[in-house]
C-alpha positions as a printed Julia matrix, in Angstrom:
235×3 Matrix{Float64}:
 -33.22  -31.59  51.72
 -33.01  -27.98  53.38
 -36.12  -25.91  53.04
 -38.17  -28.13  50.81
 -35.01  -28.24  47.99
 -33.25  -30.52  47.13
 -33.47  -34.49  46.81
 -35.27  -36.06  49.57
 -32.61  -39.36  49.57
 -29.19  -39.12  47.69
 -29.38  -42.36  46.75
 -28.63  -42.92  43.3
 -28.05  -39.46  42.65
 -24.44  -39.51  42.96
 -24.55  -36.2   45.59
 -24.52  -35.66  49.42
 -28.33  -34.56  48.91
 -27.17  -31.02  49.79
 -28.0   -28.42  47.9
 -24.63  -26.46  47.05
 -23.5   -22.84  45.34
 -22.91  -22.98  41.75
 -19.18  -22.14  41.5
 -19.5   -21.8   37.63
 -22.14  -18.85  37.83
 -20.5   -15.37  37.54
 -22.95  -13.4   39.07
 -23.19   -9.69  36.79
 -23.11   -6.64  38.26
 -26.38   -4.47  38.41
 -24.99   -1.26  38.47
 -22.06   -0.1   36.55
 -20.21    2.53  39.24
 -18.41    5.18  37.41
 -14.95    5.33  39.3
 -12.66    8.88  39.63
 -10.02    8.41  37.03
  -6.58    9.88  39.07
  -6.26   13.25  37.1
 -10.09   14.14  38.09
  -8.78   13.35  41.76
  -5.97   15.9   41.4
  -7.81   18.58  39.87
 -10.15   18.5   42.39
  -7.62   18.22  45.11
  -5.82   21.12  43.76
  -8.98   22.79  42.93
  -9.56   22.5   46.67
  -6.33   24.22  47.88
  -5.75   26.61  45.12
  -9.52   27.99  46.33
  -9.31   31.44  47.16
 -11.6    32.66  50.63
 -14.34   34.79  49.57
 -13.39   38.39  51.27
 -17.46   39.27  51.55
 -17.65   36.21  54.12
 -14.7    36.99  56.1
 -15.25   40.63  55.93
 -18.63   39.84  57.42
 -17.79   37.07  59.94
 -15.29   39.69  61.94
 -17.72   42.49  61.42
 -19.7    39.64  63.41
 -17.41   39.08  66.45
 -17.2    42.95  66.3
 -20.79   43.03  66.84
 -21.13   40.39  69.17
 -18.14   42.33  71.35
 -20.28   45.58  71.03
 -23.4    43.67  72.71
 -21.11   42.05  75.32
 -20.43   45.54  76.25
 -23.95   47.15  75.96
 -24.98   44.68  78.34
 -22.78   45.22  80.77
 -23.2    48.89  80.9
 -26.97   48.45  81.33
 -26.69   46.61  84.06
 -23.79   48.95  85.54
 -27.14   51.59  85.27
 -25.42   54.11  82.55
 -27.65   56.15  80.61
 -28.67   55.66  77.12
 -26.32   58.3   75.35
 -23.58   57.24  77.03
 -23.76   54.0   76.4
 -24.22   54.24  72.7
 -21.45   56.66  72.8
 -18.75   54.12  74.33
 -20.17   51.46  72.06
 -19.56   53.91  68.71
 -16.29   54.64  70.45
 -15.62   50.54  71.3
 -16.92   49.63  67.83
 -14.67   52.03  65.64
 -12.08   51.11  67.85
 -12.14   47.28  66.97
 -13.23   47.95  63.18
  -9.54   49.48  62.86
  -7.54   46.92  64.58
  -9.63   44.16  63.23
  -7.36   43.76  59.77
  -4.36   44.07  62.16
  -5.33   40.94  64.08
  -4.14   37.68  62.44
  -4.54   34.15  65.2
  -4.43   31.51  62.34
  -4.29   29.27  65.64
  -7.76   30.27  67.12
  -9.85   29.19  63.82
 -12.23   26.36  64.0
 -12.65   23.59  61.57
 -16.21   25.14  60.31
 -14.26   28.2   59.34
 -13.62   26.87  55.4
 -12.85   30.43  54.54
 -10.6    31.62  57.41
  -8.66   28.36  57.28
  -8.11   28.93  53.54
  -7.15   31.99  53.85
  -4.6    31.04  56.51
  -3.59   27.76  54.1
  -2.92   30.55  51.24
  -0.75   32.71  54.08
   1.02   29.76  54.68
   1.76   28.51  51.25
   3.15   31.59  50.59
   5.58   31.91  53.19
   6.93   28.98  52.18
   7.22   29.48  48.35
   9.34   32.92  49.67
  11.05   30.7   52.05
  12.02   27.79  48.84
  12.37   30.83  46.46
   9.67   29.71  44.84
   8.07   32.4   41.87
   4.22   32.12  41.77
   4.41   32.91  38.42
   6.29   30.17  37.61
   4.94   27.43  39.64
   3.07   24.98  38.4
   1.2    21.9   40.75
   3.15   18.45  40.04
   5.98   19.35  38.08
   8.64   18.35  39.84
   7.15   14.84  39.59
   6.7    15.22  35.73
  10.13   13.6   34.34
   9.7    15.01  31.04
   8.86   18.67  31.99
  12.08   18.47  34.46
  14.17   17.22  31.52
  12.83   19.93  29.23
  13.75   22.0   32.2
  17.13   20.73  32.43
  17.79   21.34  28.71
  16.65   24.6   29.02
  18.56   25.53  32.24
  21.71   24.45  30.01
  21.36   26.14  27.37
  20.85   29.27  29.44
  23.87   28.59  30.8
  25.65   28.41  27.54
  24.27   31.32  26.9
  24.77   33.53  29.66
  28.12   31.97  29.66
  28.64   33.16  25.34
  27.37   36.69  26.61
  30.16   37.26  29.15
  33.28   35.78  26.6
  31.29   38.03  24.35
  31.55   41.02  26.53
  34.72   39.9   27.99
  36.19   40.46  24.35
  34.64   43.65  24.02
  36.16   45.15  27.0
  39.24   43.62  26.2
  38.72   45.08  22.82
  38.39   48.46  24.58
  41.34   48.68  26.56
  43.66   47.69  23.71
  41.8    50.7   21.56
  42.52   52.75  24.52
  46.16   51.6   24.87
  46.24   52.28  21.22
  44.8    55.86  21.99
  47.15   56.37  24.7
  50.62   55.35  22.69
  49.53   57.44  19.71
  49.13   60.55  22.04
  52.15   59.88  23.8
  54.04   59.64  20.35
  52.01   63.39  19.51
  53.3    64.73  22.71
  56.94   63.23  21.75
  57.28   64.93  18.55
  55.53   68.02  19.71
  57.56   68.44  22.35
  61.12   67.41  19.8
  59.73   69.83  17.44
  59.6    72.73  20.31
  63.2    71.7   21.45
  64.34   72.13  17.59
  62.95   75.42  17.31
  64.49   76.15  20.52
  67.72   75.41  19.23
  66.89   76.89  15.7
  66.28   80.38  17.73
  69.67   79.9   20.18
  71.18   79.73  17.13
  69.7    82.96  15.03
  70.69   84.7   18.35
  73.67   83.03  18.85
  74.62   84.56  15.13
  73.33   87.62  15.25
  74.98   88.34  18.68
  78.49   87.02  16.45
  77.46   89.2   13.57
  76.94   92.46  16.31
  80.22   92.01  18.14
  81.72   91.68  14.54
  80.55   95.16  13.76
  81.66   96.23  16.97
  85.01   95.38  16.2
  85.01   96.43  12.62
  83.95  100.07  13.6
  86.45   99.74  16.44
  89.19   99.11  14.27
  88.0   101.75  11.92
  87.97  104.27  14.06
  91.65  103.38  15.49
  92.51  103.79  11.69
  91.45  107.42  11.86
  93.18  108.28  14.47
């Protein structure tokens, strides 16, 4: 017996007389928890790095560490007994200074874990340089996919069959060209038979006009020696 339960002799019970768990009870669970299912866990986590930083908040945190320089300075020209004017003229000075240099300034290294939007921003900066650096098109790029079997098989298919394409396109214009030059070497052999019978037509009319004045030089010294022998006759 333990706690006023139990038997108070096991005799004739057929137990120890201790009072034992129930091994047969299956004890029900009050509260029904709701787990993550594993796509809700990867939306969120890419929800979480695809964030953008809000520009307002950064904007306004180094307009902040501008500020806090200006004071710094104030402070230290008060107590170096400057006058009023000149001090605010410094700080103007000081303050425009750092406003225009403060976009120029990138230390990814110097942010602090409380910084959500600064280390985004620096996150984005970084994933960036690296989808140059893999060739990687924005555009293009979607979370996952190169773990998705199918999509990298649809992929595959399609890289082939642009292949096949590109690869119809240049036979295609390999033809054409080839096409070309034989029209040109067409071209070319009927001008050069043009130019052949142009220039056999000028060398027969060549020879047709050696010959008229071949003849008609025959035909003059023929009358030269007809009226030479005429006019031996007369005499």
């Amino acid at each position: 017996m333990y706690g006023n339960v139990g038997l108070s002799t096991p005799r004739g019970s057929g137990t120890n007389g201790y009072v034992v768990r129930n091994l047969s009870y299956i004890k029900t669970r009050k509260d029904n928890v709701q787990y993550e299912s594993l796509d809700e866990i990867k939306a969120k986590s890419s929800s979480y790095l695809n964030r953008k930083p809000n520009k307002d908040i950064l904007k306004h945190e180094k307009k902040r560490q501008v500020e806090i320089k200006c004071i710094d300075l104030r402070q230290q020209l008060e107590e170096a007994g400057q006058t009023e004017e000149e001090i605010e003229e410094r700080v103007n000075a000081f303050r425009n200074a750092l406003l225009s240099a403060v976009d120029a300034v990138k230390d990814d290294k110097n942010i602090q874990e409380h910084q959500v939007h600064q280390l985004t921003q620096a996150k984005a900066v970084e994933n960036e340089k690296m989808m140059k650096a893999l060739g990687i098109r924005p555009n293009n790029y979607v979370e996952g996919a190169s773990f998705d079997r199918e999509l990298q098989a649809q992929k595959k298919i399609e890289r082939a069959a642009q292949r096949e394409k590109e690869m119809e396109e240049r036979q295609k214009r390999k033809a054409e060209h080839e096409q070309e030059i034989r029209e040109q070497e067409k071209r070319l052999k009927r001008k050069a038979e043009r130019e052949q019978e142009i220039r056999e037509q000028e060398k027969r009319e060549h020879e047709k006009r050696l010959k008229r004045k071949a003849e008609r030089e025959q035909e003059i010294r023929e009358q030269e020696r007809r009226y030479k022998k005429k006019s031996r006759s007369k005499d």
